[in-house]
N, C-alpha and C positions, 0 to 999 in steps of 0.2 A: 504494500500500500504506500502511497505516493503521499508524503507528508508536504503541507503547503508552507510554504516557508512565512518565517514570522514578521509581521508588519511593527515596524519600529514606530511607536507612536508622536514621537518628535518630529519624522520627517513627514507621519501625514497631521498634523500640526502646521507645520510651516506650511505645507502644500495646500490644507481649506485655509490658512492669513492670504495667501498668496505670496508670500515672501521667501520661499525654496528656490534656491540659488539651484539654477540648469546644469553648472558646470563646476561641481564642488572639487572636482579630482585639476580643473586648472589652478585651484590655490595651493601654491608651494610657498608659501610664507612660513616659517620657524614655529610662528604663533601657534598656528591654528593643527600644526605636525607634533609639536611637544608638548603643547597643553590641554586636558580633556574641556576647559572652560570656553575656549576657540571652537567652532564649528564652522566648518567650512558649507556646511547644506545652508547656512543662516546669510540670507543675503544680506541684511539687515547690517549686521555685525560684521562682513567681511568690508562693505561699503565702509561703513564708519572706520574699522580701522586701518583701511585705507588712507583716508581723507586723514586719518588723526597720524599714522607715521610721517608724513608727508609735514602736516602744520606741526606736529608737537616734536618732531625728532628729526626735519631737517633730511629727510629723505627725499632722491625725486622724483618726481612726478610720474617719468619713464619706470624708473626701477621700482615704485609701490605699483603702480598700475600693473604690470609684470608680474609682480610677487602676488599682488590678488585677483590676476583671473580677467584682465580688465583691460579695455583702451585706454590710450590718454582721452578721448574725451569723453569715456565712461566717468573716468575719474573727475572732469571738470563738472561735467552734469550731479555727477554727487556731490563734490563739494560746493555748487552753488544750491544744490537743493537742501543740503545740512545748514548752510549759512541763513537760507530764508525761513526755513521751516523748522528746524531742527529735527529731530528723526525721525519725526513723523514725514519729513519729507523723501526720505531712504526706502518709504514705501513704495510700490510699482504702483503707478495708476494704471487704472480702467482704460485698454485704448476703443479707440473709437468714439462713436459720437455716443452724450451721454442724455437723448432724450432730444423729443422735437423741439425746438423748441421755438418755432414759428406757427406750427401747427398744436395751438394749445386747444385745452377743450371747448371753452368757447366756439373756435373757429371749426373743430371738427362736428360741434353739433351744430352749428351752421349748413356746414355742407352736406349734414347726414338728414336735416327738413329739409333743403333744396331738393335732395335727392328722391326723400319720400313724395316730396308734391308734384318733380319731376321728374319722373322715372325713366323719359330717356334724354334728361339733358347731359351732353358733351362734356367729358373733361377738361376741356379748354375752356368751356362755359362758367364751370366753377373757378376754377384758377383767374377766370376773369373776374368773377360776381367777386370772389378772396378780395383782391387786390381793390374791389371799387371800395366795399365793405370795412375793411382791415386796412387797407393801406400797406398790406405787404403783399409781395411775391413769391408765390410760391411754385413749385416743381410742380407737372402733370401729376406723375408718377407716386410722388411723394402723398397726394391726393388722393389716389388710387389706393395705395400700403393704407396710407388712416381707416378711411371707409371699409375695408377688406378687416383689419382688427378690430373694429368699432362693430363689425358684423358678428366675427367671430365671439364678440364678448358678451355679444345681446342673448340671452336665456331665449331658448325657441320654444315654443310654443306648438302645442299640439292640438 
């Protein structure tokens, strides 16, 4: 019988923060090879001591970059995001867009009574009516996606 190998709860830890470093095996830093307190899976903590050998001990930029895993302008992105933020800025953001945010609800239940009164008015119709309405411009398409989840979201009826 086939034993399934055991889940180290620290790495799925970091992995639901979202902060598990992709490539723990590129950090050959001293630190993080002869101390058990170092973790190399902690992106968090390789960052900062990064950015901290570099300001606090005079190391550069090339050779800490190197020793943790990292570009030079890895290393500059983190030390201006440590500078503004402090380490909560060391966190990965969310990429992509994060929410419509031209197409608020207001304007989506706008277009969702146009649609019910007009049921075969044109998508260019609406992006026009948006814009005379709202004063903004919005994407066909973008249109289309609203209407399409505002559908999906509606409880159906039998």
């Amino acid at each position: 019988m086939a034993r399934t190998p055991r889940r180290d709860p620290k790495t799925d830890a970091l992995r639901e923060q979202g902060v598990l470093n992709g490539h723990p095996e590129r950090v050959n830093d001293k630190l993080f090879s002869e101390h058990e307190f170092f973790d190399p899976r902690d992106l968090v903590q390789v960052k900062y001591e990064m950015v901290r050998r570099v300001e606090a001990e005079g190391a550069s930029i090339t050779d800490a970059a190197t020793a943790f895993g990292f570009s030079r302008p890895s290393f500059y992105q983190a030390q201006n995001a440590l500078q503004l933020h402090g380490l909560a800025g060391l966190l990965p953001k969310k990429r992509g867009p994060h929410g419509g945010h031209k197409l608020s609800d207001e304007v989506v239940d706008f277009l969702a009574q146009l649609r019910a009164s007009e049921v075969a008015i044109a998508t260019h119709d609406l992006v026009r009516r948006v814009e005379e309405r709202f004063g903004i411009r919005v994407h066909a398409r973008s249109v289309e996606r609203a209407l399409a989840r505002r559908e999906k979201k509606r409880p159906r009826t039998r």
